[in-house]
VOMARMAR-428674 format. One record per residue (C-alpha): x negated, z, y; residue number from 1. Coordinates in Angstrom, 1 decimal, always signed. Example, Ala and Ser with C-alpha at 12.3 -4.5 7.8 and 13.67 -1.06 7.14 Angstrom:
c1: -12.3 c3: +7.8 c2: -4.5 num: 1
c1: -13.7 c3: +7.1 c2: -1.1 num: 2
//
This chain:
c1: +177.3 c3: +1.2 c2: -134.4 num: 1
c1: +177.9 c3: +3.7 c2: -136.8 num: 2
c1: +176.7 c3: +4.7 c2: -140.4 num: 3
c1: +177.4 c3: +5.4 c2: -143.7 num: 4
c1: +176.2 c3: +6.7 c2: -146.8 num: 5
c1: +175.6 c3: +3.9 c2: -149.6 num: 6
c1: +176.6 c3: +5.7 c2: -152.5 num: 7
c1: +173.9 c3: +7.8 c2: -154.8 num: 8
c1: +171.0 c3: +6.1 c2: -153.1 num: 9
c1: +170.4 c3: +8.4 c2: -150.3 num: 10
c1: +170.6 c3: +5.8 c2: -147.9 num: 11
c1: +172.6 c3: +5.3 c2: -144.7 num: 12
c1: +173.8 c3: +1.3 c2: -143.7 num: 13
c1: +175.5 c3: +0.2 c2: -140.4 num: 14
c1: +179.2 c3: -0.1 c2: -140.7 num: 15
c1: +179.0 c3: -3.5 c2: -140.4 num: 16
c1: +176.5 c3: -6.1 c2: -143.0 num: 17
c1: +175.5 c3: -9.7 c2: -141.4 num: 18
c1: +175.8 c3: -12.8 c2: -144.3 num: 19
c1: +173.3 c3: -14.6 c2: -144.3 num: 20
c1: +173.4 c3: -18.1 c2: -145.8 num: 21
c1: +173.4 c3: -22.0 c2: -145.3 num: 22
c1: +175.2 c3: -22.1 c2: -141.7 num: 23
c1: +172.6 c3: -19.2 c2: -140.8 num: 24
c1: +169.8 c3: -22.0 c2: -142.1 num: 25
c1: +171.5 c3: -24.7 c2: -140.3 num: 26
c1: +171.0 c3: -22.8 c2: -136.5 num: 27
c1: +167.3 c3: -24.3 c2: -137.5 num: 28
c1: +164.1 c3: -22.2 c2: -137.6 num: 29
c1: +164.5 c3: -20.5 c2: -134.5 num: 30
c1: +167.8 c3: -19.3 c2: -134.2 num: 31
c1: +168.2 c3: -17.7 c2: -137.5 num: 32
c1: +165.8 c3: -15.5 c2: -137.3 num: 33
c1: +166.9 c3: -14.7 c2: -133.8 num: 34
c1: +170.6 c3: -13.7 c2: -135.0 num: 35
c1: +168.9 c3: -11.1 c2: -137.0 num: 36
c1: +167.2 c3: -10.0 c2: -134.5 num: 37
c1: +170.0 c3: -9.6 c2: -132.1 num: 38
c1: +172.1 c3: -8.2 c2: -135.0 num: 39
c1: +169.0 c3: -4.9 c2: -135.1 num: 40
c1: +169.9 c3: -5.0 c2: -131.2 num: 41
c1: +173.4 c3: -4.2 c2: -132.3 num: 42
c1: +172.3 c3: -1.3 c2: -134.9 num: 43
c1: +173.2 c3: -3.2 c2: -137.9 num: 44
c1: +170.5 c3: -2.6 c2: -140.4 num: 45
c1: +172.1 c3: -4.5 c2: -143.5 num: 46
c1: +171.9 c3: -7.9 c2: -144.6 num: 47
c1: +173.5 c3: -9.9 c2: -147.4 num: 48
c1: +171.9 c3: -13.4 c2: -148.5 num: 49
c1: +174.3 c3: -15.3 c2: -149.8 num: 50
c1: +171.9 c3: -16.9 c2: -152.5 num: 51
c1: +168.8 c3: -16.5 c2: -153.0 num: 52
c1: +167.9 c3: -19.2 c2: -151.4 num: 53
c1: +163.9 c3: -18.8 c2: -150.4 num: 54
c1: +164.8 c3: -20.5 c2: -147.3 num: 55
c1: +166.8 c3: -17.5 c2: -146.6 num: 56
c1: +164.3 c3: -15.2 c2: -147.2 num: 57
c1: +161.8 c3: -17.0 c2: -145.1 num: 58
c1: +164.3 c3: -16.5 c2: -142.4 num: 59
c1: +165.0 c3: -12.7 c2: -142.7 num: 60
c1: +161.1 c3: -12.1 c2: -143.8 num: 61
c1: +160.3 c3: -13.3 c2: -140.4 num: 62
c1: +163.1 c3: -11.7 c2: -138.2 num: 63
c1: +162.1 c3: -8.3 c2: -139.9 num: 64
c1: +158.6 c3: -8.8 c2: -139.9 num: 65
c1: +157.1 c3: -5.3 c2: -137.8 num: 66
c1: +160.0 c3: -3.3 c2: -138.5 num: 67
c1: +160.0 c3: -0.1 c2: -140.3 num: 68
c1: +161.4 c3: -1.7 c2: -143.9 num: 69
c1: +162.8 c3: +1.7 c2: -144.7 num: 70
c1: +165.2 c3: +1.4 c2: -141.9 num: 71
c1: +166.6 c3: -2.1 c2: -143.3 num: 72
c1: +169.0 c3: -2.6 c2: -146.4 num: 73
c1: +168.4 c3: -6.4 c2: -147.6 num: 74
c1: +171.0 c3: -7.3 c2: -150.2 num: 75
c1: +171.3 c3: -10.5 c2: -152.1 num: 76
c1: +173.8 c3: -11.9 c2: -154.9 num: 77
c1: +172.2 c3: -14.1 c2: -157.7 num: 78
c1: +174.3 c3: -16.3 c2: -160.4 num: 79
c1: +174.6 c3: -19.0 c2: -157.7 num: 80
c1: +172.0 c3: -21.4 c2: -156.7 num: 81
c1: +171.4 c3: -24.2 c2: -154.5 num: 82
c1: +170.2 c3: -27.1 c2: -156.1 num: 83
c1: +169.6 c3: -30.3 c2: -154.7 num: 84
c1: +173.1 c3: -30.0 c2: -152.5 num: 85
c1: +174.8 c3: -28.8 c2: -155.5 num: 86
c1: +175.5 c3: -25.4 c2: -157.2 num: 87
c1: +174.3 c3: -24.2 c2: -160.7 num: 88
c1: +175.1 c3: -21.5 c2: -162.1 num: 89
c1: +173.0 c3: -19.3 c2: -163.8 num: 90
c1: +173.1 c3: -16.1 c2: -164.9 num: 91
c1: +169.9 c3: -16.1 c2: -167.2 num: 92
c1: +167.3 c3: -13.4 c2: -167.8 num: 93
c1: +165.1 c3: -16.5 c2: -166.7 num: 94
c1: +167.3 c3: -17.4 c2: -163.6 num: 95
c1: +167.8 c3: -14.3 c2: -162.2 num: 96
c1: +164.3 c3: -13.3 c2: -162.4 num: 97
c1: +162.6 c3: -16.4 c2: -161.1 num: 98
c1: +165.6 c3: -16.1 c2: -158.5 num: 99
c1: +164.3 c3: -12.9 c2: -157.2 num: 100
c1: +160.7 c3: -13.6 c2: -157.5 num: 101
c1: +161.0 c3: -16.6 c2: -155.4 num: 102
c1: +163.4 c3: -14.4 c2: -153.0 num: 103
c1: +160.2 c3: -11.9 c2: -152.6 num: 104
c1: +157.7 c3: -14.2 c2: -152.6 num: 105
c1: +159.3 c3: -16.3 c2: -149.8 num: 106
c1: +160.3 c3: -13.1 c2: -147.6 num: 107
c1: +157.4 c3: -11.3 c2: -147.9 num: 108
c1: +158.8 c3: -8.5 c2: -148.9 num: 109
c1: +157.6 c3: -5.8 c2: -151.5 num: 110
c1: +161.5 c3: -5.4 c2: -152.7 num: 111
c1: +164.9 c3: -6.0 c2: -152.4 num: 112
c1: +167.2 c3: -3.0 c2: -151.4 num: 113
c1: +169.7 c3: -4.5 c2: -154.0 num: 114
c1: +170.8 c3: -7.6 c2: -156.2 num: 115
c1: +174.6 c3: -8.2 c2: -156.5 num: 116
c1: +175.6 c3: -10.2 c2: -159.6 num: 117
c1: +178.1 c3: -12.8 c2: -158.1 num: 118
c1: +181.5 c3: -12.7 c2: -159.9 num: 119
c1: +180.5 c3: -12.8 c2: -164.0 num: 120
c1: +182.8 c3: -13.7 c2: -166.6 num: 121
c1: +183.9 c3: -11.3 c2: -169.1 num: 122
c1: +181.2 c3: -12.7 c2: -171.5 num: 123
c1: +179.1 c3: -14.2 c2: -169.3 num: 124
c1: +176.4 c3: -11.4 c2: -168.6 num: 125
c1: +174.2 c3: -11.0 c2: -171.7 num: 126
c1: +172.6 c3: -8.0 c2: -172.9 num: 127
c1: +169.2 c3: -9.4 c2: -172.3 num: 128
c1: +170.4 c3: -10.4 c2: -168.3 num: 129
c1: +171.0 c3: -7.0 c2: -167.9 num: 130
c1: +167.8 c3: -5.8 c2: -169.3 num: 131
c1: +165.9 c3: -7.6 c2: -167.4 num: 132
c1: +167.3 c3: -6.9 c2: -164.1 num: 133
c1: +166.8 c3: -3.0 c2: -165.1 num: 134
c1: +163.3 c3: -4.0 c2: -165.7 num: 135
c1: +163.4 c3: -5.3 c2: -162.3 num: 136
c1: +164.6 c3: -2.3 c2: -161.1 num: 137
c1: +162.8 c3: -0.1 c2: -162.6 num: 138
c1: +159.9 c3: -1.2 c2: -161.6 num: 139
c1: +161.1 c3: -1.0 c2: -158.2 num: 140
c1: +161.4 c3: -4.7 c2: -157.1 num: 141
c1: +164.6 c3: -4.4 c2: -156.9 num: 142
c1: +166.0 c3: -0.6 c2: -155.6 num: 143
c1: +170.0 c3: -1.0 c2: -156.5 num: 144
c1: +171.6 c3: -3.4 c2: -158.9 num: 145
c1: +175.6 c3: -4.3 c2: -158.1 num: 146
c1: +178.7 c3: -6.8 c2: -159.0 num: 147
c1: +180.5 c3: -8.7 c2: -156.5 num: 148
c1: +183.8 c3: -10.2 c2: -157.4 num: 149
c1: +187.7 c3: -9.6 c2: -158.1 num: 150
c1: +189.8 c3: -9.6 c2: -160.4 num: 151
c1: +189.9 c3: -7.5 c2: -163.8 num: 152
c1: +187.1 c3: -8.3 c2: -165.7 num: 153
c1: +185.6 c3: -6.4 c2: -162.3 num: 154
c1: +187.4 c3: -3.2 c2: -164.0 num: 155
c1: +185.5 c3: -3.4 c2: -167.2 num: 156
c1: +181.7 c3: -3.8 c2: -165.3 num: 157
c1: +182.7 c3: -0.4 c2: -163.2 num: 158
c1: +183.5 c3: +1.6 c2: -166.5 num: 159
c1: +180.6 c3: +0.7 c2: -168.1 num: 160
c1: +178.3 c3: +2.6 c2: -165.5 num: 161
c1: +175.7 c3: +0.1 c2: -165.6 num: 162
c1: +175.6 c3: -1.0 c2: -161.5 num: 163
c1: +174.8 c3: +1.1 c2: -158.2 num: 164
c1: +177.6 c3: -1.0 c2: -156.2 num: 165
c1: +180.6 c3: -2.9 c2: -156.6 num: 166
c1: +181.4 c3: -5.8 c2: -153.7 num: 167
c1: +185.1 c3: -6.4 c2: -153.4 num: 168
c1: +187.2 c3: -8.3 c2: -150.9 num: 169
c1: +189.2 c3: -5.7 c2: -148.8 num: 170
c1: +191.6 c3: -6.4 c2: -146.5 num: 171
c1: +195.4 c3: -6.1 c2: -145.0 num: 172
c1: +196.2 c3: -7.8 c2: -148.8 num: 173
c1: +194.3 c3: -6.2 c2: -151.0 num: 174
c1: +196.7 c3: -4.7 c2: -154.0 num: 175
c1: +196.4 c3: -1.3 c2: -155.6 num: 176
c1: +194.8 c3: -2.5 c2: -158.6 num: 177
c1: +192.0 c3: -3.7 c2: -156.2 num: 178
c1: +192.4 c3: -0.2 c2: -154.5 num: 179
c1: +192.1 c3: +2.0 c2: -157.5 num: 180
c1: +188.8 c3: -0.1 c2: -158.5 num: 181
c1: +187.4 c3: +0.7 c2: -155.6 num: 182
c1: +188.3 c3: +4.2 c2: -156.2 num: 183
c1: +187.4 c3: +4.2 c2: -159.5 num: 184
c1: +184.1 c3: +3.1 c2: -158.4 num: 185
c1: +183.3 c3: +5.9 c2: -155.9 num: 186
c1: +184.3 c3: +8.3 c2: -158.7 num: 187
c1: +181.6 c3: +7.5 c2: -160.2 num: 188
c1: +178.7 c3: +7.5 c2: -157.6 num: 189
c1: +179.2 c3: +3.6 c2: -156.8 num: 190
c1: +178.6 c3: +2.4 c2: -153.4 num: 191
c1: +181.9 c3: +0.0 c2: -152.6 num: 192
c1: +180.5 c3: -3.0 c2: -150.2 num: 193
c1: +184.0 c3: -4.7 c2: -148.6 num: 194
c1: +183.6 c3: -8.7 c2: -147.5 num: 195
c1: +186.6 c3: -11.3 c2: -147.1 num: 196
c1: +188.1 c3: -9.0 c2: -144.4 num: 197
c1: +190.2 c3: -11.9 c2: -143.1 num: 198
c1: +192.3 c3: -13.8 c2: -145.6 num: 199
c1: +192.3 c3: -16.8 c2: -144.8 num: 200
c1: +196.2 c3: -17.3 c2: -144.6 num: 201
c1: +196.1 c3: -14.9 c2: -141.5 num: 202
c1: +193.9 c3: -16.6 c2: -139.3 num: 203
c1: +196.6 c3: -19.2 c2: -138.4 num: 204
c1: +199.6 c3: -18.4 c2: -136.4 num: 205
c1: +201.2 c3: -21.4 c2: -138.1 num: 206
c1: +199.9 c3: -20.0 c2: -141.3 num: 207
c1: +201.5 c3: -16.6 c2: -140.5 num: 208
c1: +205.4 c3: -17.9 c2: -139.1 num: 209
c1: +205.6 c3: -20.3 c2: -142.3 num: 210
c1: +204.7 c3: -18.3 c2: -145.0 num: 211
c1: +204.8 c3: -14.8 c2: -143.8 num: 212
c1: +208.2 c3: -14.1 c2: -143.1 num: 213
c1: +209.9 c3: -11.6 c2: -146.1 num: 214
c1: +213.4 c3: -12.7 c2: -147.6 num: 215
c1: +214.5 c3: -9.0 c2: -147.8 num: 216
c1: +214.2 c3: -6.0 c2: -145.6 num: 217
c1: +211.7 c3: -3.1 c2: -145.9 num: 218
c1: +213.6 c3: -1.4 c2: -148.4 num: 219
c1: +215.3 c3: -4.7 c2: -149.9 num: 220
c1: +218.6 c3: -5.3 c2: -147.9 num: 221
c1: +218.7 c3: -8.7 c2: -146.8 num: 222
c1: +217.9 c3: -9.1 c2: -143.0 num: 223
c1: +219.8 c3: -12.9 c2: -143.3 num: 224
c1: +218.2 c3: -14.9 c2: -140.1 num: 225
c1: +218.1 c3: -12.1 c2: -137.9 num: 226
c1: +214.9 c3: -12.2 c2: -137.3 num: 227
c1: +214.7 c3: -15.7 c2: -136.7 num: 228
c1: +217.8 c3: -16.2 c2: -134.3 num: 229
c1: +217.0 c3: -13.2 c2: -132.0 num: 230
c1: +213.4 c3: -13.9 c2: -130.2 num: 231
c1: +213.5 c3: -10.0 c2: -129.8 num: 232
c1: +213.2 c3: -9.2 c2: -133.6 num: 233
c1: +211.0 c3: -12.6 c2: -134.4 num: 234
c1: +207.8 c3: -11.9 c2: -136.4 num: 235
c1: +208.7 c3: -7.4 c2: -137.0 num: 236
c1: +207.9 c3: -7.2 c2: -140.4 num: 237
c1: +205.1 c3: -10.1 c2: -140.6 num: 238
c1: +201.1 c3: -10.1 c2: -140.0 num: 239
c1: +202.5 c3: -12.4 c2: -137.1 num: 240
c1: +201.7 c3: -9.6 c2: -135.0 num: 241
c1: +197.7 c3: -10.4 c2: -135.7 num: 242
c1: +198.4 c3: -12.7 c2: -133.2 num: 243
c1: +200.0 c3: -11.3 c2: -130.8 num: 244
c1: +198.2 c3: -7.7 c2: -129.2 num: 245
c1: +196.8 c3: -8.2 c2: -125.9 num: 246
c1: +193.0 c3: -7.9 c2: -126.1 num: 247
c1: +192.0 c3: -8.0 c2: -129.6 num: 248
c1: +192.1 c3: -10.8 c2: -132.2 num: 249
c1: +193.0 c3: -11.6 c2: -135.8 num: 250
c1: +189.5 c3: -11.0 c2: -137.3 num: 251
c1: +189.2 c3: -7.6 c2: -134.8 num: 252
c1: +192.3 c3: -6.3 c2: -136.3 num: 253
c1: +191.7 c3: -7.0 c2: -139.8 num: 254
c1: +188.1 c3: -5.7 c2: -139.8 num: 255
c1: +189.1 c3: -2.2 c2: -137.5 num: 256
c1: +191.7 c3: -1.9 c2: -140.7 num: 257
c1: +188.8 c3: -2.5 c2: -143.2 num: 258
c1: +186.6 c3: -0.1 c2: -141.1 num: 259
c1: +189.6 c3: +2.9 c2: -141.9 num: 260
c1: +188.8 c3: +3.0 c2: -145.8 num: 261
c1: +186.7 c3: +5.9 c2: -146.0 num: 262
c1: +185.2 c3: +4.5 c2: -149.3 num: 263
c1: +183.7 c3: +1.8 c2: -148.0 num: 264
c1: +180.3 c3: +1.8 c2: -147.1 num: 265
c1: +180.0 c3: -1.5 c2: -145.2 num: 266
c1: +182.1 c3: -4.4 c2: -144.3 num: 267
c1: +180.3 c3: -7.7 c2: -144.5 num: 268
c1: +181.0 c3: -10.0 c2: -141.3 num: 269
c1: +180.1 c3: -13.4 c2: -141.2 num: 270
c1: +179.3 c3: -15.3 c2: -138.0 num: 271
c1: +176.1 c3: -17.7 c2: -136.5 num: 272
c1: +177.7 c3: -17.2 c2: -133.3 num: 273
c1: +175.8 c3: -14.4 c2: -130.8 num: 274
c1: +179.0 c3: -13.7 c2: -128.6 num: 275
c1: +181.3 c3: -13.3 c2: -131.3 num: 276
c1: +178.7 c3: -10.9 c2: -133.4 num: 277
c1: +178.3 c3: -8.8 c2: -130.2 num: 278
c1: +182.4 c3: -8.6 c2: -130.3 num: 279
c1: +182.7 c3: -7.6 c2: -133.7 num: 280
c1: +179.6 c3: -5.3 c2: -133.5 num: 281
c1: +181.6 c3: -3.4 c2: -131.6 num: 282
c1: +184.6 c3: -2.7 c2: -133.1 num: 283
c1: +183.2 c3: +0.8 c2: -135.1 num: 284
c1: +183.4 c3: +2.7 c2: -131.5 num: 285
c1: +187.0 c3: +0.7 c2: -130.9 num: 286
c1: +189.9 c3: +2.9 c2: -131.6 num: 287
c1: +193.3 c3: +0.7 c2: -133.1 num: 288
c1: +195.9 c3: +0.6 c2: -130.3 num: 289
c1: +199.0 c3: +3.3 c2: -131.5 num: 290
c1: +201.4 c3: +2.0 c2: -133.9 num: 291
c1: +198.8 c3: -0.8 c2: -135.4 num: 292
c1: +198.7 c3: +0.5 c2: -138.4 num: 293
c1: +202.0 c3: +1.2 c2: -139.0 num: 294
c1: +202.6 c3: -2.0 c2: -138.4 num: 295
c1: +200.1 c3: -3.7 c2: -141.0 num: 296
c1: +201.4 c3: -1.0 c2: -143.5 num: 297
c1: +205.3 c3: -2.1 c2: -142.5 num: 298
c1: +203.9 c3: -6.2 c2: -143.3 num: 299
c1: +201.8 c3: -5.0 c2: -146.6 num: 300
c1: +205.2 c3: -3.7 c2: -147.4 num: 301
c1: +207.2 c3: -6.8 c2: -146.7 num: 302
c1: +204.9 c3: -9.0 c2: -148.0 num: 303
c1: +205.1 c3: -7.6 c2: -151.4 num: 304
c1: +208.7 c3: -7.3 c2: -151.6 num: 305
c1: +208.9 c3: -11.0 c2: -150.5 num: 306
c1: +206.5 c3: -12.2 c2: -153.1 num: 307
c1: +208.0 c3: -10.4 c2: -155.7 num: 308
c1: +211.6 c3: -11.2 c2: -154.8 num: 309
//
């Protein structure tokens, strides 16, 4: 495992952040706590609750329990909740602060590393929400207060240089005005937390061969069928190729290429199962076979001609 710096706050996280969150829960009292154990056996040292679920917290306050907290970064996102099987939203000075008092209380823990403010609206997060959760902060129950979501309204909540982080889905699709908020966060001093490193239309061969495959070349002459009469020349230009390197898999690929951003602190992963977190654990020391990343930039390339044609 290896480690970067998490923005302004001085702090070093694991490459790689375990979600935590219902299918964690549903491994039953045992086994969660023990994937976070094994995840500390793997050198990852940051977790993301999905919700603030206090069930969660029960779960990580007990796999954590003995370790040095100032070696742990514990992360959750509030404006969802969990309410008798169904979600509420709420985004309340009220909500958010009974949300992470319950969090504590149920962990045991004397504060959260940071709060992540899951996808507001453009006029959804009042002044008074925002106050409070500085309160919070500054009185140091919570240490770092972020926004997680896409889209543009993201773009005004980084100008405003109100948050410590901004959580983004990064990956093999991501656009440049998704790219530039990201940089326009680390310009100024934010930490950049990636998640949703595998879109879900790659993680199907099917899904790749069907709707994958560009109308026009890579700098817009028509290929015709060529690629799809000669087998030689079938899936060049496509993510099919996700699917197709010996020894590493769709979700290895796309989270080695997530890994490459500089600016981004940590990659979220989500998994309950031990075998598959050991695999992705280590992918920081795995080098990208040569010509991998030509070939994702070739398919970004494609892709966007094709949806734009």
């Amino acid at each position: 495992m290896r480690y970067r710096p998490f923005g302004r706050s001085g702090r070093s996280v694991s490459d790689l952040t375990l979600n935590l969150s219902e299918r964690t829960i549903a491994r039953g009292k045992a086994s969660g706590p023990a994937l976070v154990t094994e995840a500390m056996e793997h050198g990852i040292n940051s977790f993301h609750l999905e919700t603030p679920d206090p069930v969660l917290g029960e779960l990580v306050g007990r796999a954590i329990a003995g370790v040095d907290r100032r070696l742990l970064f514990v992360a959750t996102r509030v404006g969802n909740l969990h309410r008798r099987g169904q979600v509420e939203r709420d985004l309340s000075p009220a909500g958010v602060t009974a949300a992470i008092d319950q969090l504590l209380v149920a962990s045991g823990l004397e504060h959260l590393d940071m709060v992540l403010l899951d996808q507001p609206a453009e006029s959804e997060l009042s002044h008074a929400t925002l106050a409070a959760l500085k309160a919070q902060r500054a009185s140091g129950r919570i240490l770092m207060l972020g926004i997680a979501g896409q889209g543009a309204v993201m773009d005004a909540y980084v100008s405003t240089n109100a948050f410590d982080t901004l959580a983004t889905p990064f990956n093999v699709h991501s656009d440049w005005a998704t790219r530039n908020r990201v940089r326009a966060a680390v310009d100024r001093d934010m930490a950049v937390l990636g998640y949703d490193f595998l879109p879900s239309e790659l993680s199907s061969l099917k899904q790749v061969e069907a709707g994958a495959s560009p109308q026009r070349g890579l700098f817009g002459w028509g290929r015709g069928n060529a690629s799809k009469q000669d087998p030689y020349f079938k899936g060049v230009g496509t993510f099919a190729f996700l699917h197709q390197t010996p020894n590493w898999t769709p979700d290895e690929i796309c989270l080695a290429y997530a890994l490459s951003e500089p600016t981004i602190a940590s990659v979220v992963v989500d998994t309950t199962d031990s075998r598959h977190l050991a695999r992705l654990a280590d992918l920081p020391e795995r080098a990208m076979p040569p010509g991998l990343a030509a070939q994702i930039e070739m398919a970004r390339v494609n892709m966007a001609a094709a949806r734009s044609a």
